[in-house]
N, C-alpha and C positions, 0 to 999 in steps of 0.2 A: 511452506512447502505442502503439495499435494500428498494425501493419502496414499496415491500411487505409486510416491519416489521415495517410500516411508519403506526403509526395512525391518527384517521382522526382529522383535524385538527378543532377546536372548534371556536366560532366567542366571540367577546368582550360580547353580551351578556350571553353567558353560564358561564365564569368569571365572570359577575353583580350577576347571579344569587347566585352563590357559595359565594360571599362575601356577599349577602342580606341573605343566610344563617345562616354566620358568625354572625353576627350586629343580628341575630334573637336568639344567644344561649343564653339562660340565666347563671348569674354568679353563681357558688355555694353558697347555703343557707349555708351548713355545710362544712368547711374544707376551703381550698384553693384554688380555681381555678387553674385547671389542665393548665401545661405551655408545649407547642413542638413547637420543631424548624422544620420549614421545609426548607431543603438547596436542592439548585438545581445547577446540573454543567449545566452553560450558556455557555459552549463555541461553538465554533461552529458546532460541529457534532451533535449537541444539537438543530439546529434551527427548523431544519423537523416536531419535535416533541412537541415543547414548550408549544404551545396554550394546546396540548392535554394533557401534566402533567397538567397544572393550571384547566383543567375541570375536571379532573377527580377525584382532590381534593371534590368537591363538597359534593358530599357524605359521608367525612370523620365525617362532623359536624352535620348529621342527628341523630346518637346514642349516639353522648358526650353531643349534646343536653340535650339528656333525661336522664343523669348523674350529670347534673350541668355547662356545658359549657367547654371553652376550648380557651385557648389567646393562638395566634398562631406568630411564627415570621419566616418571611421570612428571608430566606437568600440564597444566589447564587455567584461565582465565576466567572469570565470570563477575557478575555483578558490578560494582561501584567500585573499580580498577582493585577487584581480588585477584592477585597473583597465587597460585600454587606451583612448588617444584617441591617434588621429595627427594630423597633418601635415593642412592643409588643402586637398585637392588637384583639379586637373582632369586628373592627367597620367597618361597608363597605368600605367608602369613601378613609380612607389610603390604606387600603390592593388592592382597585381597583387602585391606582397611581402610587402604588411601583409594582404592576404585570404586567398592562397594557404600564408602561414606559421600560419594561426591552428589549433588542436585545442580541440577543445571540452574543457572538466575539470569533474570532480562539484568541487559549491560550493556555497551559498546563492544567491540573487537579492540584488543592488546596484542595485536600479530607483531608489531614493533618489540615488546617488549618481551617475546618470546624470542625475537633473533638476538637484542641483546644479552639475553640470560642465558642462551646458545654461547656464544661469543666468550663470554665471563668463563662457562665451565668450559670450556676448550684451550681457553688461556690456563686455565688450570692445571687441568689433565686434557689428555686430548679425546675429544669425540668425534667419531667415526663419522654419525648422521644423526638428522633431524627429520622426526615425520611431523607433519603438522596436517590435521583434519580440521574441516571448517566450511563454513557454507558463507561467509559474509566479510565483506572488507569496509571498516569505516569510520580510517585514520587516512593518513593523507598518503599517497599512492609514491609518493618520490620520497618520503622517507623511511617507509618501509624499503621500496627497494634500495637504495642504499645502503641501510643495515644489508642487506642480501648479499649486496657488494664485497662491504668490509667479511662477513664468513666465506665468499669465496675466497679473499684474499688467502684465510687462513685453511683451506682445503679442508669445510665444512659444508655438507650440500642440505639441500633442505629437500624435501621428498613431500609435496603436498597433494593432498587429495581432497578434490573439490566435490561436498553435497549439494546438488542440486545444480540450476541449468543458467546462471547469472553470468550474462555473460562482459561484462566489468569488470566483476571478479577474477574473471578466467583469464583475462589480460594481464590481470597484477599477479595473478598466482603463476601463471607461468615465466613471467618474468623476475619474479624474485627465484623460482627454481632454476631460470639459464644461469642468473647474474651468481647466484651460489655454487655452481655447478652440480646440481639435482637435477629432480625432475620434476615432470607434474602429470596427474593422471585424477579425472572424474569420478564420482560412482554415483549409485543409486540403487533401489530396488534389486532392480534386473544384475547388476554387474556385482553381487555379492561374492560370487567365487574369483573371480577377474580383481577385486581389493585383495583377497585373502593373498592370490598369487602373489599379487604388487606388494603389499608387508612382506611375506614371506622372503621375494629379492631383497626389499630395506635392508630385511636384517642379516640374509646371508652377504650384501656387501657391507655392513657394516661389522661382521665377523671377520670375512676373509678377503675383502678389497674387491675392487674392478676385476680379477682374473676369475675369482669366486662365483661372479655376480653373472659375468660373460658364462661362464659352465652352465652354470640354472636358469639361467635364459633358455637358451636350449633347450635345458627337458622341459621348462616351462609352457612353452606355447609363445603366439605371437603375442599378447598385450603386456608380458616379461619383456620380451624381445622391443617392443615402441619403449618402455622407459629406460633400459641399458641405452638403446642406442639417444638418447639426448641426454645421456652424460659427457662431461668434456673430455 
C-alpha cells in the first residue's frame, strides 16, 4: 500500500477512549442485547493501518448506545493459520488487552474461516452482524462466497470494508456482502470520517435492526444512505 492510502495512525489513548465508550453502553431494557463480531485481517500488509481500524471503531458505539447497547467480539487472523475470537464484551479493561496486545504478522487471508466462526456463534446465540476489515483475498473465491451464502441463509450480514484499491478483491468483497445480505463500502486515507459514519450504521443496525439503521441514514448523509440501501 501507498503512503498516501496510509491512515493516520491513532495512539493507545484513542483506543482507551473507544473501549470507555464500550464499558459506557447501556444493556437493553427490552429484548436482547444486540451481538457483532468485529474481525480484522492482522497479517502484515495490515500493520500500517491497525492502530487506525481500532480508532475508528470508536464511534460505532455512540448510536447503539442510544438503542440499548451492543457486546462486541473481536476477532482477527494472522500469521501460520492464527485464529483469534474473544470473549464477548461491553467492558473496557478486556477489550483494551485483547486490542492493545495484538501485532500484525505476514500470513495468508482466513476470510473463510471468519464466516465460519460467524456461523458457529450465531448457531449459538444469535448475532446481529459481522464487520470484516481487510485489504487482501487469498483463498479460493467460490468458497468463501459460499460460506457467505450459508450466513445469509441464517440472516447474518457481513459489512466489509475494503483497504486499498484491488480491484479482485472488490468483486469478492462485494459479493460475499450481497450473498450475506450486508454490504460493502471502501476506505482509505481520505474517506476516514465516511468509515467512522459506515461503523457507526454497523452498529446502530446491529442494536436496533433495519428500521434503526433506515433513521441514521438520514441524519447521516449520503455514503450511510449507499450502504442501507444494498441491504436486502
Amino acid at each position: 500500500m501507498s503512503n498516501e492510502n496510509r491512515p493516520v495512525k491513532s495512539t493507545r489513548g484513542d483506543v482507551a477512549r473507544f473501549l470507555d465508550q464500550v464499558a459506557r453502553t447501556p444493556v437493553r431494557t427490552t429484548g436482547e442485547q444486540g451481538r457483532l463480531i468485529f474481525a480484522l485481517d492482522a497479517t502484515a500488509s495490515r500493520e500500517p493501518t491497525w492502530d487506525s481500524a481500532c480508532r475508528l471503531q470508536g464511534d460505532m458505539f455512540v448510536e447503539a448506545g442510544k438503542l440499548g447497547g451492543l457486546a462486541v467480539q473481536l476477532c482477527y487472523y494472522r500469521g501460520f493459520r492464527e485464529f483469534f475470537a474473544g470473549e464477548w464484551c461491553t467492558e473496557t479493561g478486556t477489550l483494551l488487552r485483547q486490542m492493545t496486545a495484538v501485532r500484525c504478522l505476514g500470513g495468508e487471508t482466513q476470510i473463510e474461516r471468519v464466516l465460519d466462526h460467524a456461523r458457529t456463534e450465531s448457531q449459538r446465540k444469535k448475532v446481529q452482524a459481522v464487520v470484516f476489515i481487510g485489504d487482501a483475498l487469498e483463498e479460493d473465491a467460490d468458497r468463501v462466497c459460499h460460506k457467505a451464502g450459508e450466513l445469509g441463509l441464517i440472516n447474518v450480514p457481513v459489512f466489509l470494508f475494503q483497504e486499498g484499491r484491488n480491484a479482485s478483491v472488490e468483486r469478492v468483497f462485494r459479493q460475499v456482502a450481497k450473498l450475506s445480505g450486508g454490504a460493502y463500502a471502501p476506505f482509505d486515507r481520505t474517506s476516514a470520517d465516511e468509515l467512522r459514519a459506515l461503523l457507526s450504521a454497523v452498529a446502530v443496525f446491529a442494536a436496533g435492526g433495519r428500521k434503526a439503521l433506515e433513521d441514521f441514514s438520514h441524519r447521516a448523509g449520503k455514503d450511510v444512505l449507499k450502504l442501507t440501501q444494498q441491504l436486502k
